[in-house]
C-alpha positions in Angstrom: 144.2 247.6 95.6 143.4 249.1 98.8 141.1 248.2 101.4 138.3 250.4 100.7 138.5 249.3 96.6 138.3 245.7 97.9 135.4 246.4 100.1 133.5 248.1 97.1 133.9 245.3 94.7 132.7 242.5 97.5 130.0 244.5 98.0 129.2 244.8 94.4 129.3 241.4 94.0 127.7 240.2 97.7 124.7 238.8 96.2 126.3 237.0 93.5 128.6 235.5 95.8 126.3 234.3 98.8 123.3 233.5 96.4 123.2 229.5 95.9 121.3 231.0 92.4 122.9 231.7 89.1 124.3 235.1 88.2 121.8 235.9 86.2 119.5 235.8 89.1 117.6 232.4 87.4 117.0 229.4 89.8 119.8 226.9 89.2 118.4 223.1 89.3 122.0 221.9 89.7 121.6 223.5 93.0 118.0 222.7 94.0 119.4 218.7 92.8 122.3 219.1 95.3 119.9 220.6 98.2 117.3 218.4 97.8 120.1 215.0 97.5 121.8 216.6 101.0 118.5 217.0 102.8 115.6 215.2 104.7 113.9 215.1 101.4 115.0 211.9 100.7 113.9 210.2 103.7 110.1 210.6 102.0 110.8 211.2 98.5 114.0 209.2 97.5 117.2 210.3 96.3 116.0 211.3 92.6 112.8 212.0 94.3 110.9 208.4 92.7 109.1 208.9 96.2 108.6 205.8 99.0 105.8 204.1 99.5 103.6 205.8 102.4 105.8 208.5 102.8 106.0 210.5 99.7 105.3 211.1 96.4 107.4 210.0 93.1 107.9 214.0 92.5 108.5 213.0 88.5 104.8 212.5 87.8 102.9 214.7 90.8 99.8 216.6 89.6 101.5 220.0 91.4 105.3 219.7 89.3 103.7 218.7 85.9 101.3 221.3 85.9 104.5 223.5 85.5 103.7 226.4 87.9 107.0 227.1 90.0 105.6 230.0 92.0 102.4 227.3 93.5 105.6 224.6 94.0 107.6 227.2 95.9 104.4 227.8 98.2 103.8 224.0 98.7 107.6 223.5 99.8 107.2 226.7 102.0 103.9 225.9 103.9 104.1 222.3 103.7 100.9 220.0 104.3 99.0 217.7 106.5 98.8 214.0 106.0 96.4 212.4 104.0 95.5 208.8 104.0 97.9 207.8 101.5 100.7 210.2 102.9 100.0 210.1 106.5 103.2 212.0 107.6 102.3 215.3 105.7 105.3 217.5 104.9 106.4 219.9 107.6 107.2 223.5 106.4 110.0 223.7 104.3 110.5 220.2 104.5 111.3 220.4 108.1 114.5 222.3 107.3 116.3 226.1 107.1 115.7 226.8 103.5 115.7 230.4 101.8 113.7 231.7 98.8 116.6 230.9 96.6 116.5 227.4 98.3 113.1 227.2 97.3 113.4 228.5 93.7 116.4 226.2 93.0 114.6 223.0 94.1 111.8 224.1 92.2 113.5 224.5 89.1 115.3 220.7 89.4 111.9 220.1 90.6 110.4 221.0 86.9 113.1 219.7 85.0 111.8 216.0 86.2 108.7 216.4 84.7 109.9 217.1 80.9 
């Protein structure tokens, strides 16, 4: 194989490659699990995200992952939120850390899988 050949089939496959998502282009919980256990998440929302008291939410039973709708938990995750009296910390954007769309999408799909 020559260098041109070898360039064609990495670009070919570039997305799959760099893309923390499945092949198939579906969000992969494994990975959202493994982002979300290697992040500032847990500081708030515990390491299988049962939440802390007064800083955040048990994510198994929130009204937001039970009602199912990944594209409004991708949003949340993305802008974040203000405190509340319960919560008074809010949730920075993102979670207060670099996280892409795929990110996003793979969290949300572990995210979902708590709530079955």
């Amino acid at each position: 194989m020559n260098l041109k050949q070898a360039l064609s089939i990495v670009v070919a496959l570039g997305p799959a490659l760099l893309s923390p998502m499945q092949a198939n282009g579906a969000a992969d919980a494994a990975a959202g699990k493994a982002k979300f256990q290697k992040s500032i998440c847990v500081q708030c929302h515990g390491l299988e995200a049962q939440g802390m008291a007064g800083m955040g939410m048990n994510l198994h039973t929130a009204p937001l992952i039970k009602s199912g709708n990944a594209s409004a938990i991708e949003k949340f995750i993305e802008n974040g939120h203000r405190g509340t009296s319960q919560y008074p910390g809010g949730m920075p954007p993102n979670g207060g850390i670099q996280l892409t769309a795929a990110d996003r999408a793979n969290i949300t799909a572990w995210l979902l899988s708590l709530a079955k």
